[in-house]
N, C-alpha and C positions, 0 to 999 in steps of 0.2 A: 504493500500500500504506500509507503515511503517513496520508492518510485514511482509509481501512477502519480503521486503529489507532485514530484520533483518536477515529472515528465511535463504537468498542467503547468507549471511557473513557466520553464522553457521556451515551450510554445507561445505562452500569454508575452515572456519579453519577445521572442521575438516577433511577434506580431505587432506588440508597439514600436517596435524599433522601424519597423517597415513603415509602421504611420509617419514616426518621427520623419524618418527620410524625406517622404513624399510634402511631409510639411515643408521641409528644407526647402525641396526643390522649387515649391509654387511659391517660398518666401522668397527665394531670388528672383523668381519670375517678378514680382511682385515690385520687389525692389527694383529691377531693372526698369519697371514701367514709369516707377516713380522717379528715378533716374532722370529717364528719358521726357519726363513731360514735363521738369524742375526744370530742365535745362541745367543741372548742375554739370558743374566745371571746375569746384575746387572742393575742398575739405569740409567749408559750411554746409556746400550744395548736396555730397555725401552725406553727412550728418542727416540734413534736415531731409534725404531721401528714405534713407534708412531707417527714423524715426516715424515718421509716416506709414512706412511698410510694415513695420515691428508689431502695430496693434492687429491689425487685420488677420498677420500670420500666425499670431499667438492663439488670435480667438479661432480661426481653423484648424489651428494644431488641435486644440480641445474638442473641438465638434468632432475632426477625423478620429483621435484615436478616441475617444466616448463611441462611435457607432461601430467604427472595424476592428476595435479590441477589446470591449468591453464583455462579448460573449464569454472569451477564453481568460481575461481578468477575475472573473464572478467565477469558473469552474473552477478555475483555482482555487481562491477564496473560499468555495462553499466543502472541498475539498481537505482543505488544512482544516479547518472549522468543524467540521464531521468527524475527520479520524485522529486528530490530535486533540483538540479545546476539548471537544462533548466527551473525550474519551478521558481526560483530566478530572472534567467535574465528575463525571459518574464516577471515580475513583475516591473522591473527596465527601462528594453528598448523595442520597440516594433519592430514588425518583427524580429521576434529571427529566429534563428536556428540552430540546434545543432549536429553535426555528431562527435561522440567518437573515429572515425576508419579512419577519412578523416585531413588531414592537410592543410597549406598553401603549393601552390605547392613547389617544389626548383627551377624551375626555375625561378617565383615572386620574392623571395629571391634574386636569382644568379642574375638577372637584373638590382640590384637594385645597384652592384660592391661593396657595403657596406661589404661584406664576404666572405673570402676564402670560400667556400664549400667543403672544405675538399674531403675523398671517403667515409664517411658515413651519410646518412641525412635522418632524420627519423621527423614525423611530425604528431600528431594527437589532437583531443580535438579539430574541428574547429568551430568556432562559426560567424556568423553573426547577424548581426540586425542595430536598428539604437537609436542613443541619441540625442536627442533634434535636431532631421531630419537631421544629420550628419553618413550617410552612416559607418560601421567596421566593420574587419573583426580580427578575433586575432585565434593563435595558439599556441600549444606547441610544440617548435622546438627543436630539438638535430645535431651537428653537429659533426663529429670527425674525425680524420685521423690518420692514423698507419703509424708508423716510424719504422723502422730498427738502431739501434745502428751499431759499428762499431767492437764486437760481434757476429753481426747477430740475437741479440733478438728484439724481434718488442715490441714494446708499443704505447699506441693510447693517443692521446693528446684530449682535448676537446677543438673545436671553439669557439663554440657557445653551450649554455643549457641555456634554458628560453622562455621568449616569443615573436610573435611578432606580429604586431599590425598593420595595415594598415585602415588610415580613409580617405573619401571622401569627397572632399572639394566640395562647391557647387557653390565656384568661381575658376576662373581657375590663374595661375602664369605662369611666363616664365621663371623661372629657374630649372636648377635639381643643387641642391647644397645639401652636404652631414656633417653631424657634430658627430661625433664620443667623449666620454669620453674618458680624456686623460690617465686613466685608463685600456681600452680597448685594447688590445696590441692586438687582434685577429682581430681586423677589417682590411678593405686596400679601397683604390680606385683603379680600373683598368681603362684602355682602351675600352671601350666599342667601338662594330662594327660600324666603321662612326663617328663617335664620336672624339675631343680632349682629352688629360690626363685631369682628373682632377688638379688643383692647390691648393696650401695649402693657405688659405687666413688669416691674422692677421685682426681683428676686432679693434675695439676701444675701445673694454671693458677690462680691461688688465684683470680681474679676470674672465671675461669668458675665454679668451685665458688660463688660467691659468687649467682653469676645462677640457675644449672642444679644438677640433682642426677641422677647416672647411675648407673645401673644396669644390671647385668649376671648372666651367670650367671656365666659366669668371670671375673673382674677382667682378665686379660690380652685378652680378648675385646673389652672396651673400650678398653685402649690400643692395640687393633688399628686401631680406627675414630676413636676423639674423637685424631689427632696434632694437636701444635699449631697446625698450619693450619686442620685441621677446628673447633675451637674459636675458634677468633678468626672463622672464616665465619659462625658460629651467634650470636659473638655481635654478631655486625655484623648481621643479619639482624636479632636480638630488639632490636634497638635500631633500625632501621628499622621496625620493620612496629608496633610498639609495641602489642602485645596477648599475652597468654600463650599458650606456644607450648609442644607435645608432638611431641619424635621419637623414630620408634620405628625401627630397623633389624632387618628380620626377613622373613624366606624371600626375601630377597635384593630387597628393596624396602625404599625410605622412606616412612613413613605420618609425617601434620604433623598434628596439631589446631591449629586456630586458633583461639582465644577473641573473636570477635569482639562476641559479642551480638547478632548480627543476622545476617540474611537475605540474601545477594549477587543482583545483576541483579534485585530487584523494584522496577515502576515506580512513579511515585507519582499515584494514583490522581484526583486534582484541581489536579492541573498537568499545563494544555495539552503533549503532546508534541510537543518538539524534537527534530529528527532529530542536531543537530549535539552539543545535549547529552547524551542518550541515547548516545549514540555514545561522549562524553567519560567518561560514569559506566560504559561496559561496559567501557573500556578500564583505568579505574583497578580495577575490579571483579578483573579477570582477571592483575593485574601480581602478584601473590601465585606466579601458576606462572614466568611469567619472574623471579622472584627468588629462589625455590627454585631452577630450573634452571643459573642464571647465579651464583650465589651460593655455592652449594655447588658448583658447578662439575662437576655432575652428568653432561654429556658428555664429561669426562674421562675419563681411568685413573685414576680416585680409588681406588678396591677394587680389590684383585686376590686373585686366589685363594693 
């Protein structure tokens, strides 16, 4: 199976390398025309031909190799992801299961008032299973929204990129209270249908307060859940995992956002695959749920009714 993987990377570069080419070649063309219709004749005239031709080429390059290599890209991809990632967790937690194409839905997300949701929300890598008989679920989320200047040029902002995590407690609580990184400048509470605003609640921890901002609907609803153990967990975690971090307590689950900026379990496309490495990156990939579960100490009697 290691070869069959190898064999799909090969093919997938060399199939983009063939795009590449072909970019190459229509960029010169490209340039030559622009060349040609400047009238250039010296070093400026080069520049500002070259410049010219630079966007056009770039934005083909992407269109070409997205349609003629993107088949053998993704067989790759879904490839490593199937017989190395899925074959890690199922090692690690049981009842796995792993869909490359399927995400956490947006409205799970939207529910949870933790997130603008932006107009672009994109979601795949979904995974389930269970650690130490504690129900997750995690994904890789993208969030973004396009703004218009006052110009009229658009540019898109990112919400949200990273992961997000949702585990099932097997007692149940009565609060939904929310804690946000004070870092996090993309998160919000809303109004939920039926629902009061949430409130911003001061803790007693001044250096939690200092990291995190909490909220709640009812203030005693948070000192149900953030005790000072629960706050010293959270802040041992945000100080481990070092990225901005969103938890939400609500319909008797934990939802995480993780700010990572990137992508979890994707291979890298032009390095030869290692089985021992591969192995080593799904394991560091996936330590995220064992330190949420282990951390907050999740298969405890943490909540009670």
């Amino acid at each position: 199976m290691l070869q069959e993987i190898e064999n799909a990377r090969v093919i997938a570069v060399k199939k983009q390398n063939k795009c590449y080419l072909i970019t190459g070649i229509i960029g010169i063309c490209i340039f030559g025309f622009m060349f040609f219709l400047l009238g250039a004749s010296d070093l400026f005239g080069f520049l500002h031909a070259f410049i010219f031709s630079l966007v056009p080429t770039v934005i083909l390059g992407i269109i070409i190799t997205a349609i003629f290599s993107s088949k053998e890209v993704k067989r790759f991809n879904d490839l490593y992801k199937k017989n190395i990632v899925e074959a890690v967790f199922k090692e690690v937690f049981t009842d796995v299961t792993f869909d490359v194409d399927k995400g956490i839905d947006y409205s799970v997300i939207s529910n949870t008032g933790m997130m603008d949701m932006g107009d672009d929300f994109t979601s795949n890598d979904y995974v389930t299973g269970k650690y130490k008989d504690i129900s997750f679920a995690s994904s890789d989320v993208n969030i973004t929204e396009t703004h218009t200047d006052s110009d009229g040029d658009s540019y898109t902002v990112t919400l949200f990129s990273g992961q997000w995590y949702i585990f099932d407690f097997n007692k149940t609580f009565k609060a939904n209270v929310q804690v946000k990184d004070s870092h996090f400048s993309n998160a919000r509470t809303y109004r939920r249908k039926g629902e009061s605003k949430y409130q911003k609640v001061e803790l007693e921890d001044i250096d939690f307060n200092k990291k995190f901002t909490c909220y709640a609907q009812e203030p005693l609803d948070a000192f149900y859940i953030m005790t000072p153990r629960m706050m010293e967990k959270l802040k041992d975690i945000k100080e481990k995992m070092k990225h901005s971090l969103l938890f939400c307590f609500i319909d008797n689950r934990l939802h995480v956002g993780v700010y990572t900026g990137k992508d979890l379990y994707e291979p890298k496309l032009r390095t030869p695959v290692n089985l021992e490495a591969a192995r080593a990156v799904a394991l560091s990939d996936l330590q995220p749920i064992i330190d949420f579960v282990d951390g907050l100490e999740l298969d405890n009697d943490l909540f009670k009714k």
